[in-house]
C-alpha positions in Angstrom: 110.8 97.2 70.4 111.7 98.5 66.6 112.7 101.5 66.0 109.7 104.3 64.7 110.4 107.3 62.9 110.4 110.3 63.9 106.9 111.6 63.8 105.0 109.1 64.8 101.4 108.3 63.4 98.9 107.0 65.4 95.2 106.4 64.2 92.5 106.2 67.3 88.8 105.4 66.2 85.7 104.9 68.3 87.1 108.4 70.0 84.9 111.0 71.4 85.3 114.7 71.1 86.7 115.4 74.6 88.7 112.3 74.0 90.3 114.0 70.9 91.0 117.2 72.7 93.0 115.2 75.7 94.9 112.8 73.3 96.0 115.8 71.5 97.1 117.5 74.5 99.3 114.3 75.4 100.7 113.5 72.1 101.5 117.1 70.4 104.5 115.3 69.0 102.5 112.8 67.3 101.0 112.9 63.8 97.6 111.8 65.3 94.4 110.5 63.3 90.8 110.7 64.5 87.5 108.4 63.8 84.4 108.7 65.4 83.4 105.6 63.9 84.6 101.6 63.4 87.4 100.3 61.1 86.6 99.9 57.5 88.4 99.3 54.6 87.5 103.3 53.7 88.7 104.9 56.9 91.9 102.3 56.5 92.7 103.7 53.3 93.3 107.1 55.3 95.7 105.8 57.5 97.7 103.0 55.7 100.9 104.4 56.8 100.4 104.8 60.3 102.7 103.3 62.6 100.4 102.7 66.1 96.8 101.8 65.9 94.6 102.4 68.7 91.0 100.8 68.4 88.3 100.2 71.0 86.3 97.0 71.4 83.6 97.1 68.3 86.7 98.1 65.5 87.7 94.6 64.3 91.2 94.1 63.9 91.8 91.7 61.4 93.9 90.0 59.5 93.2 92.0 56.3 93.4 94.9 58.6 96.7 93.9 59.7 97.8 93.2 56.3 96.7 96.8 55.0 99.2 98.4 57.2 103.0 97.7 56.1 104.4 100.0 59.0 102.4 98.6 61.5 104.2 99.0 64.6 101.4 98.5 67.9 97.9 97.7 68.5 97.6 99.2 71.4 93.1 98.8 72.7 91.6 101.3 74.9 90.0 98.4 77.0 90.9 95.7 79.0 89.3 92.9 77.0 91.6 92.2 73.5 89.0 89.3 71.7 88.4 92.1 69.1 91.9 91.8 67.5 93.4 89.0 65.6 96.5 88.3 67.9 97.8 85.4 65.5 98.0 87.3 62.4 99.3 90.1 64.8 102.5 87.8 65.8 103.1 86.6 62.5 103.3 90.6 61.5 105.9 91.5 64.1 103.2 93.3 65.6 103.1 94.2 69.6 99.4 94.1 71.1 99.0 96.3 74.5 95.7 96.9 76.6 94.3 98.6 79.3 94.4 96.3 82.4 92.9 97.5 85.0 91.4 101.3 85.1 88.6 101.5 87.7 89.8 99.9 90.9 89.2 102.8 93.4 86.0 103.8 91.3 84.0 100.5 91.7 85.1 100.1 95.2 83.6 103.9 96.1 80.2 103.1 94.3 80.2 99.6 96.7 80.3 102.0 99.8 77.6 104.6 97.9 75.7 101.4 97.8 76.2 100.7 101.7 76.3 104.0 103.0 72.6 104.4 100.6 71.3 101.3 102.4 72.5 101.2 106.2 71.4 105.0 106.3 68.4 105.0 104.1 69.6 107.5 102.1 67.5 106.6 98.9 64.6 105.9 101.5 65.1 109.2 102.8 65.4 111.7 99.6 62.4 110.0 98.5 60.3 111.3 100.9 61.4 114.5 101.8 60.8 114.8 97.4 57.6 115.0 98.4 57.8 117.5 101.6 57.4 114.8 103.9 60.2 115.2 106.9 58.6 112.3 109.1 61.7 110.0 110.3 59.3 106.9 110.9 61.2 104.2 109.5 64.2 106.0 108.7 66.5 104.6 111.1 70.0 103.1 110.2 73.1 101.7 111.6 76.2 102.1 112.4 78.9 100.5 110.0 81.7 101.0 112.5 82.2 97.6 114.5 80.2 95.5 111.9 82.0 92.8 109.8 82.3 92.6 106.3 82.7 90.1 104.0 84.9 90.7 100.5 84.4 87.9 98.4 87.4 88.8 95.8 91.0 90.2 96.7 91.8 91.7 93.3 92.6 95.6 93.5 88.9 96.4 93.7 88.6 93.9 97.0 91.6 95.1 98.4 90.1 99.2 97.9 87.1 98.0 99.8 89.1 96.3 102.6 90.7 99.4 103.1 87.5 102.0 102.9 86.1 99.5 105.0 88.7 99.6 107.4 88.8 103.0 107.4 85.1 103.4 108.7 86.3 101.4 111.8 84.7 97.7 110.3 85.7 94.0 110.9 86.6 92.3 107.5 87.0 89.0 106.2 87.8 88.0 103.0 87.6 85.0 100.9 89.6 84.4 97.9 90.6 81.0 96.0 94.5 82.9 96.0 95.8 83.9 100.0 98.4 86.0 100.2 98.7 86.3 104.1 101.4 89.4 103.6 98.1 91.5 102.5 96.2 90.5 105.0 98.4 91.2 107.9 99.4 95.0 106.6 95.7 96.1 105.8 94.0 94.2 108.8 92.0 91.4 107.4 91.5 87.5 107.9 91.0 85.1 105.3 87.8 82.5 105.8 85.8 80.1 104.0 83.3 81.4 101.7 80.5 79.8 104.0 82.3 81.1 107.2 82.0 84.4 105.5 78.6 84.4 104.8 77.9 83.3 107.9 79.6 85.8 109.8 79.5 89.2 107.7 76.7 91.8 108.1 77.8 93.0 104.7 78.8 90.9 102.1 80.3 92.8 98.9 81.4 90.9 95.4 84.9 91.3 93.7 85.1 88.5 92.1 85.2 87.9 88.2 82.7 85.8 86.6 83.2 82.4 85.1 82.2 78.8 85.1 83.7 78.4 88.9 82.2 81.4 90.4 78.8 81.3 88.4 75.9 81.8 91.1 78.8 81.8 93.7 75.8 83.0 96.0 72.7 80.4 95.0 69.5 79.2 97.0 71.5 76.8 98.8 74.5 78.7 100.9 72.1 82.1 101.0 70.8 80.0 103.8 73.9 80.5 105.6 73.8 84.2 105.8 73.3 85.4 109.1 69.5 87.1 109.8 69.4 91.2 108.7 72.8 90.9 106.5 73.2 93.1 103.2 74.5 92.0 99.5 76.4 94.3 97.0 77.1 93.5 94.0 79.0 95.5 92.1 80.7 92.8 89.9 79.3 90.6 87.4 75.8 89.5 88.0 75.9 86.0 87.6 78.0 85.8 90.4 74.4 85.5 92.2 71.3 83.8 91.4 68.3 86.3 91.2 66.0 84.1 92.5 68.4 83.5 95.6 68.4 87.4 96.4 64.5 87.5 95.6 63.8 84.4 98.6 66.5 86.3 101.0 64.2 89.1 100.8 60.5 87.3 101.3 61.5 85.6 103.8 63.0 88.7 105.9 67.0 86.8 105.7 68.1 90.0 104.0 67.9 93.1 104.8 69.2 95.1 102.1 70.3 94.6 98.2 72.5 97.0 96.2 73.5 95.8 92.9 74.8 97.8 90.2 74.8 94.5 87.9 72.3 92.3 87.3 72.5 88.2 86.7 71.2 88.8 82.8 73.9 91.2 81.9 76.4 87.9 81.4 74.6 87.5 78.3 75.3 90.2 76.7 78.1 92.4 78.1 81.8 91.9 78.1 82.9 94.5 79.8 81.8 98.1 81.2 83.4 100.3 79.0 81.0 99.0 76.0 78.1 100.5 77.6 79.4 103.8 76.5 79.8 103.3 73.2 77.6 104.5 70.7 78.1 101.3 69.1 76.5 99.3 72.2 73.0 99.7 71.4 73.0 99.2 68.0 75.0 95.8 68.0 72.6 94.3 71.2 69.7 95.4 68.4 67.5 96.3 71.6 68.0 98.8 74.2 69.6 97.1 76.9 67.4 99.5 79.4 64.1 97.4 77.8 66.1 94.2 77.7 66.9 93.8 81.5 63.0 95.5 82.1 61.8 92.8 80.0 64.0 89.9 81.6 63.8 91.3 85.7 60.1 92.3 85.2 58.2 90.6 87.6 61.0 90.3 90.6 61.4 92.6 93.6 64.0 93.8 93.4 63.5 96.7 91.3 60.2 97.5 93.3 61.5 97.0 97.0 62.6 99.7 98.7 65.5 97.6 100.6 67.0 97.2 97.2 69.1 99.6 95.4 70.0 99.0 91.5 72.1 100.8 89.9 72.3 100.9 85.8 75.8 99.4 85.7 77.5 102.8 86.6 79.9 101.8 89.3 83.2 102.2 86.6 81.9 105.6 85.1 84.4 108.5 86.6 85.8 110.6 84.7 88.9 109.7 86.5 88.4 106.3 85.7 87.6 107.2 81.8 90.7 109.2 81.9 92.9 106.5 83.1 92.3 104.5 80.2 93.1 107.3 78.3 96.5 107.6 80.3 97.2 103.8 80.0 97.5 104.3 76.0 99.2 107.3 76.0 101.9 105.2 78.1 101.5 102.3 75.8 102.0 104.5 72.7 105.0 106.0 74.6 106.7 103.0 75.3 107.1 101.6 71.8 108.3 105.4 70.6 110.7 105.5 72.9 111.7 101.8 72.5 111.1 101.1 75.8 109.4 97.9 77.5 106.2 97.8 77.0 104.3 97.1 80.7 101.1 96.5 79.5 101.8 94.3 76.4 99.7 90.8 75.6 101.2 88.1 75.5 100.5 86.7 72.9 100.9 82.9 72.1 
């Protein structure tokens, strides 16, 4: 890593005002530079000289950009995804790119058992109707999730923080995943199975998995068949890892029993990942509301009208914690080049 000078200067944009208060309490040695908005060629002007710059996903970092800082040191995004910077013209400038891997694993993986705990205790079914003064339990009754099997499709860090909340609640749990690593699965008590073995066997099945042409309607009309009578879905994931006609059959015909999704299939067109849906930005580059756009696109279905189905607006990432953490991930990655040490979270860039 080259050497900086001694106060460095780091430009963040996109930031929000308790954002700016906890960067500053971080980097109190740092010369530190503050947009609310994008990168433009005005805002650049400011900051020409700055040695680290730290955009989120709707600041363009171009060539040009690139070009317009001479002491340009680290691009260093606050989110995971990195299509938003020009890594070519970043290599041929000498210039490291770092992101935010992963920042939400325990988060997501808490909202899947909101989700489960919501549907196999009626919770949502419950607070409804006491809203109203009615205390009547008709209806109302749940089940256990202790001794019932679950199936995690997806071993990343989110999977494996399910397997062990899952675990901890006394459940069964299989797992499939296209990469075994039989080590995990011996120390946190799972066993790996086919995807149809798992649908067939789970009373839960919960998505981990990230989308893409392999795992695109990963549940369809054909293997739903396979799931056992009364079983649950959660999807918490990407929602074209399911086909929404699929879920909307399992329900008429009485094969599921409950739905919690916190994505929905139509999102894939229009949403890279969850920290955009944050920005103030968001709305304004989709043209329309995203709230109207999946109303218009899921009108019609069940699933936002049944009351075995729980949807959630795409909130299973938003903790502070979680919002923190990618705070904390740039405050290392700016760290790191300061000090001249290795930079862990670097993107390789080709």
């Amino acid at each position: 890593m080259v050497k900086l000078k001694q106060k460095t200067k780091v430009a963040f944009f996109e930031v929000e005002p308790w954002e700016k208060d906890y960067l500053k309490k971080a980097l109190k040695n740092f010369k530190l530079y503050f947009f609310d908005g994008v990168i433009n060629k005005d805002n650049l002007k400011e900051v020409k000289d700055i040695d680290i710059l730290a955009p989120f996903i709707y600041s363009k970092v171009t060539k040009e950009t690139i070009s317009s800082l001479p002491n340009l040191k680290l691009i260093t995004t606050r989110s995971t995804g990195f299509d938003h910077i020009d890594l070519s013209a970043a290599l041929k400038a000498g210039v490291k790119v770092a992101n935010v891997p992963s920042y939400g694993a325990n988060t997501v993986a808490e909202h899947t058992f909101a989700l489960i705990l919501s549907l196999s205790r009626k919770i949502h079914q419950s607070y409804e109707r006491t809203s109203r003064g009615n205390f009547s339990l008709d209806g109302l009754r749940g089940f256990d999730l202790r001794d019932k099997t679950i199936g995690v499709v997806g071993c990343g860090h989110i999977g494996q923080h399910v397997i062990r909340i899952a675990r901890g609640f006394g459940m069964n749990v299989l797992a499939y995943d296209v990469h075994r690593d039989l080590k995990l699965a011996k120390s946190l008590g799972f066993k790996y199975v086919t995807l149809n073995d798992l649908l067939k066997n789970s009373n839960i099945i919960s998505l981990h998995a990230p989308y893409n042409k392999s795992t695109h309607h990963l549940i369809n009309r054909k293997n739903i068949k396979l799931i056992k009578n009364g079983a649950m879905i959660i999807n918490t994931a990407r929602g074209g890892l399911v086909d929404t006609t699929a879920l909307v059959d399992g329900l008429r015909s009485g094969k599921l029993a409950g739905i919690g999704l916190d994505v929905l299939e139509e999102e894939k067109y229009i949403l890279k990942e969850e920290a955009e849906l944050l920005s103030p930005h968001f709305a304004s580059k989709n043209k329309q509301n995203i709230n109207d756009y999946l109303q218009t696109i899921v009108e019609g279905h069940m699933l936002l009208i049944s009351d075995k189905v729980i949807v959630t607006p795409h909130n299973a990432f938003n903790s502070q914690e979680a919002l923190e953490r990618i705070l904390d991930t740039t405050i290392e990655n700016v760290m790191a080049c300061c000090q001249r040490k290795k930079l862990i979270n670097e993107v390789k860039i080709k």
